[in-house]
C-alpha positions in Angstrom: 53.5 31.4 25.1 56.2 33.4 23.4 56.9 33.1 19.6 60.0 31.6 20.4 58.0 28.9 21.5 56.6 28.1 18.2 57.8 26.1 16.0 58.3 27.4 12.2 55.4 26.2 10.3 53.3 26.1 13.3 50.5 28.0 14.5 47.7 28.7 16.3 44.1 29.4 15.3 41.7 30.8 17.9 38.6 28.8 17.9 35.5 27.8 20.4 34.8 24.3 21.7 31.5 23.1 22.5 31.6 20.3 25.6 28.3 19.0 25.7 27.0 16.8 28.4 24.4 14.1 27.5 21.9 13.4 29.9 21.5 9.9 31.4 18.0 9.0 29.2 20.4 10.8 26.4 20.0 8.5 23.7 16.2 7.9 24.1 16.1 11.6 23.8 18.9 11.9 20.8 17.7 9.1 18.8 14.4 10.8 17.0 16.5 14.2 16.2 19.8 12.5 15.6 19.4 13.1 11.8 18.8 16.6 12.1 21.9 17.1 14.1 23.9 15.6 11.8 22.3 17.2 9.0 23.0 20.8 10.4 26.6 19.8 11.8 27.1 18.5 8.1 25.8 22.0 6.6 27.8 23.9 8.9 31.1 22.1 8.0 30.7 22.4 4.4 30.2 26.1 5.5 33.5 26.1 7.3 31.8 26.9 10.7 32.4 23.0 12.3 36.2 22.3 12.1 35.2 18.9 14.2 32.6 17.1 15.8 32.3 13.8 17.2 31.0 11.8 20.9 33.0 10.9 23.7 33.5 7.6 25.1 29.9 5.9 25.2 28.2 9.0 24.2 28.2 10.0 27.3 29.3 14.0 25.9 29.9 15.8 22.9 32.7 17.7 21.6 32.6 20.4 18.4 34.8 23.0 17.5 33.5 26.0 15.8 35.3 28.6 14.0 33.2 31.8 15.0 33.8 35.4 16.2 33.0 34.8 19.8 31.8 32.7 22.4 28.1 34.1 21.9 27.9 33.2 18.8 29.1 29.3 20.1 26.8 29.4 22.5 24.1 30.2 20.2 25.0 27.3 18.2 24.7 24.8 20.9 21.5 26.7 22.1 19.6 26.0 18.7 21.0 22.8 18.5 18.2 20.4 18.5 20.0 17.8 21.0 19.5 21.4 23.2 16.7 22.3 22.6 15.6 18.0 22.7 16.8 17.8 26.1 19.3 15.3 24.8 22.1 17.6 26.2 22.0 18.3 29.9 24.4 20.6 30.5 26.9 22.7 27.8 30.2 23.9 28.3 32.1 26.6 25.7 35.8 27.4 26.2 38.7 28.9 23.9 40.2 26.7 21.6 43.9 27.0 20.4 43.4 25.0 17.2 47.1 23.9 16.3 47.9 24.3 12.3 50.6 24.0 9.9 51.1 26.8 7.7 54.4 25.4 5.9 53.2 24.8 2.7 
């Protein structure tokens, strides 16, 4: 993508998102750590580290974006994240994010 491309007042933000695969006895396993999740996802959103975090469809997978320098440091956030480390999550999947933001203020 060219900056021709972009509209004024537009940009991009480089960020990682966290796709993260629940596995199929995930809510018996979610359901006694599910405060702490949310707890920590709330802390690090008030930290600016979350931009966004939410389920998919039934629960069936997670999605989170995370504003950090690299994809080791996402993947160390989903690693200590206690629907990981639970067993809630089966599988995880990190991938660069273009995070699309208005900057015409």
């Amino acid at each position: 993508m060219n900056d021709a491309e972009i509209p004024e007042g537009v940009e991009f933000e480089h960020v990682w998102a966290i796709e993260a695969q629940f596995r199929p006895d995930g809510e018996t396993r979610r359901r006694p750590v599910r405060h702490a999740h949310l707890t920590r996802l709330a802390q690090l959103m008030r930290e600016g580290v979350v931009i966004v975090a939410g389920a998919l469809g039934n629960v069936e997978s997670a999605f989170i974006v995370v504003r950090v320098a690299d994809e080791a440091a996402a993947r160390n956030l989903a690693e200590t994240d206690v629907y990981w480390t639970s067993g809630a999550w089966a599988t995880f999947l990190i991938r660069p994010y273009g995070l699309l933001k208005l900057n015409d203020a």
